[in-house]
C-alpha positions as CSV (number, residue, x, y, z in Angstrom):
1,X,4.9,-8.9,20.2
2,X,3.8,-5.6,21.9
3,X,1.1,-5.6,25.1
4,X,0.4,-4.3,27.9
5,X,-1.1,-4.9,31.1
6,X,-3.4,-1.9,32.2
7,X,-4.2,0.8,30.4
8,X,-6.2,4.3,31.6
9,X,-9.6,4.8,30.2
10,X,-10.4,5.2,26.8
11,X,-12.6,8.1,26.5
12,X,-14.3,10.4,24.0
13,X,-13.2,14.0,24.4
14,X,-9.1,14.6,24.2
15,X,-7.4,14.5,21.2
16,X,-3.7,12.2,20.3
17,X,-1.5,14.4,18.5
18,X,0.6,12.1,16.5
19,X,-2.4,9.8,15.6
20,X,-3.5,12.2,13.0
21,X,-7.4,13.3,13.5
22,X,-6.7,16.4,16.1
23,X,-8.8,18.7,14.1
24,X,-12.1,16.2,13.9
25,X,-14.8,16.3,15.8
26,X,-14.2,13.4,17.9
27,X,-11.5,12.7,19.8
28,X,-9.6,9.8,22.1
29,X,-7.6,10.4,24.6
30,X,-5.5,7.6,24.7
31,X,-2.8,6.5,27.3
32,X,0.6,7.4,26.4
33,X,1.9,3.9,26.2
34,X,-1.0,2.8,23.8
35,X,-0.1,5.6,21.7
36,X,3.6,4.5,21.7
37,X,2.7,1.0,20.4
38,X,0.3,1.5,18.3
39,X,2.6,4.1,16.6
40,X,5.2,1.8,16.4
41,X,3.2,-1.2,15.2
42,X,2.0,1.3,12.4
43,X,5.7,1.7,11.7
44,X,6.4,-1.9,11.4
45,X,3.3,-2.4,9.0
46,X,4.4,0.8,6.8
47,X,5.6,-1.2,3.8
48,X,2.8,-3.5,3.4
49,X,-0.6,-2.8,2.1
50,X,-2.4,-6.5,2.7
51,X,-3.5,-7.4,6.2
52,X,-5.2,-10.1,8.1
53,X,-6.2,-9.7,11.9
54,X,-8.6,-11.6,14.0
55,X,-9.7,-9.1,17.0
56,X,-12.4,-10.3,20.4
57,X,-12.7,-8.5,23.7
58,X,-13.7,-9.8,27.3
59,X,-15.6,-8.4,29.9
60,X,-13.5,-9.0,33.0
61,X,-14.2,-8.7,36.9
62,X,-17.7,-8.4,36.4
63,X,-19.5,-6.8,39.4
64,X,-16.3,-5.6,40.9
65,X,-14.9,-2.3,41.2
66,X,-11.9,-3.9,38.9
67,X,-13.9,-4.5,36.3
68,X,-12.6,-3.4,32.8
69,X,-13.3,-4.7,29.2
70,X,-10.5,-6.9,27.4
71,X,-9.6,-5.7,23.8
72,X,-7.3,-7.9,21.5
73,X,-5.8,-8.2,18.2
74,X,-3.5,-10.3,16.3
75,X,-2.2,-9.8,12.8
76,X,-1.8,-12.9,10.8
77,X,-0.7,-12.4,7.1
78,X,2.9,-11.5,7.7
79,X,4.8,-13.9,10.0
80,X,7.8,-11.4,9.8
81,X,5.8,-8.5,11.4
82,X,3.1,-10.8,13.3
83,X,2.1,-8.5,15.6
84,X,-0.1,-8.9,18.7
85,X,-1.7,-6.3,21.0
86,X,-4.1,-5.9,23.8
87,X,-5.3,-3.9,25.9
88,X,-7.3,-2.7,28.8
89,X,-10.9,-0.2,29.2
90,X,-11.4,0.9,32.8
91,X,-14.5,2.0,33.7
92,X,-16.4,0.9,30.5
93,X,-18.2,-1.8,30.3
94,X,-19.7,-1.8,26.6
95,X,-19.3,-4.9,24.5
96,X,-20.5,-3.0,21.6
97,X,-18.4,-0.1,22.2
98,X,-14.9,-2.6,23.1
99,X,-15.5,-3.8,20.0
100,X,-15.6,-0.7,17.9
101,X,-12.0,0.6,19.8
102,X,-10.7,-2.6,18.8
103,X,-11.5,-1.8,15.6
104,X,-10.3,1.6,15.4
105,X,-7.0,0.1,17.0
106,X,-6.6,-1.7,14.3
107,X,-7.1,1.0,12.1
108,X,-4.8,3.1,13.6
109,X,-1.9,1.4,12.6
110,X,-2.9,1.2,9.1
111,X,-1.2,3.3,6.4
112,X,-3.3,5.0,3.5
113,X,-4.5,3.1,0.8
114,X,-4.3,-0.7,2.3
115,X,-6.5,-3.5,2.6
116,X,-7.8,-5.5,5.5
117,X,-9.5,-8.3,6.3
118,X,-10.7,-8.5,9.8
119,X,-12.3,-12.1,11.4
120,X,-14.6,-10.9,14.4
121,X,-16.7,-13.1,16.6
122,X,-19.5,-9.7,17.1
123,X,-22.0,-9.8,14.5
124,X,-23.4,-6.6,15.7
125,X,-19.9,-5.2,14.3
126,X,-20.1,-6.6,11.1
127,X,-23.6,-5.2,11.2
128,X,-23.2,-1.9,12.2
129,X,-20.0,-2.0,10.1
130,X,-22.2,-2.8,7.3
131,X,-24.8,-0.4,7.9
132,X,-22.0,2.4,8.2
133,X,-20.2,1.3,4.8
134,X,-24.0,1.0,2.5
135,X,-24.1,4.7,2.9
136,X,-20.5,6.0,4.3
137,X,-20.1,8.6,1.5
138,X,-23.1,10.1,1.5
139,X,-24.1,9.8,5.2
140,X,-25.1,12.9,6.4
141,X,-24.1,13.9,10.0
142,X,-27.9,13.5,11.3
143,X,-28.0,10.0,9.7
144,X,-24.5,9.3,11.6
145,X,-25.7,10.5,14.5
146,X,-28.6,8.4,14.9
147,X,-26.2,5.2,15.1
148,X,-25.4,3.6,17.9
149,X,-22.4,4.5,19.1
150,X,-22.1,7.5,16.5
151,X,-19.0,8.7,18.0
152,X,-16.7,6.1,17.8
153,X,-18.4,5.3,14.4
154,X,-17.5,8.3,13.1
155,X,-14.3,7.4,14.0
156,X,-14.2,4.3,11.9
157,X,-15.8,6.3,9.1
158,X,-13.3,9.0,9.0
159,X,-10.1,6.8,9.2
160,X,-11.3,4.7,6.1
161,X,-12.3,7.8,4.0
162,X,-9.8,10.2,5.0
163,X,-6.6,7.1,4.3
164,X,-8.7,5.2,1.6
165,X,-8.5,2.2,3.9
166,X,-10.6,-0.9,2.3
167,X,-12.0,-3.2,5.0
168,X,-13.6,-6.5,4.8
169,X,-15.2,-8.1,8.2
170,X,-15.4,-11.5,8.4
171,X,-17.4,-13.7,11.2
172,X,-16.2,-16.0,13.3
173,X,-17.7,-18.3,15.7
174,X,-16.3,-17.8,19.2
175,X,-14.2,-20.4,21.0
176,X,-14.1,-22.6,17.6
177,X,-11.1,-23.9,17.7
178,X,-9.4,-21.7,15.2
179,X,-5.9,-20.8,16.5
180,X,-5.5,-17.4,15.6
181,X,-9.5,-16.1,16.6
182,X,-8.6,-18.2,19.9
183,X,-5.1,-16.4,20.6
184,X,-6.6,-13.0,19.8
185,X,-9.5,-14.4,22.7
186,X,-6.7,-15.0,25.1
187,X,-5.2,-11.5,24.3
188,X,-9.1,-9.9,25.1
């Protein structure tokens, strides 16, 4: 199981070396221990090409000078490399945007060429998700850029095309009573 408690901001602007997308246009800058798990959980994942995760986030501290937004994942289909992570977004309080760096988190410790199915309680990330994937191919950079969120979309879009990642979202209802979308809510 790999967590951790508090992590810097994650912004738009720096790049992470070792997560392979220096050279596009958008970069994270990522705290070094996030970058250290997630390249580790990409290790463990390395020989298999079928995953299942369940992913929320939480707004936390709302109204105080504390407050951050709760990511969280949990990867189900392989009990010998069930994985959990979660972490923190200072300074950001975007449910929309949480959501789409859970996502990328996600894809970051994907290998080329696998597939994943991903249960989300935010329909407006299987919807933008959607949206994004009707025209991924041929969507030019001033149709991305009239998306929401472009820039962490872009993201998305560039880690499935550039590793030939196929993703399926799946919707959840929130705080159903399904273990794994209610441990991945604890995590957030």
């Amino acid at each position: 199981m790999f967590q951790t408690k508090l992590v810097s901001p994650i912004l738009i602007n720096e790049s992470v070396s070792k997560l392979g997308f220096q050279t596009y246009r958008v970069k994270l800058k990522v705290h070094w221990v996030i970058k250290s798990l997630l390249l580790t959980i990409k290790q463990d994942f390395s020989s298999f090409n079928k995953f299942l995760f369940y992913t929320d986030v939480s707004l936390n501290s709302l109204g105080s000078s504390d407050m951050t937004m709760g990511i969280g994942w949990i990867q189900t289909l392989h009990p010998v490399t069930l994985h959990e992570f979660k972490a923190r977004i200072l300074h950001w309080s975007s449910s929309p945007r949480a959501e789409l760096v859970s996502l990328i988190s996600v894809l970051l410790t994907l290998s080329p060429q696998c597939q994943a199915e991903i249960y989300t309680d935010s329909q407006l990330l299987i919807h933008g998700f959607n949206r994004l994937n009707s025209v991924s191919i041929k969507l030019a950079t001033r149709r991305l850029l009239k998306l929401k969120n472009h820039d962490l979309w872009s993201l998305v879009n560039y880690f499935i095309t550039i590793r030939h990642i196929s993703i399926v979202l799946h919707k959840v209802k929130a705080h159903s009573g399904i273990t794994y979308n209610d441990k991945a809510d604890q995590l957030a």
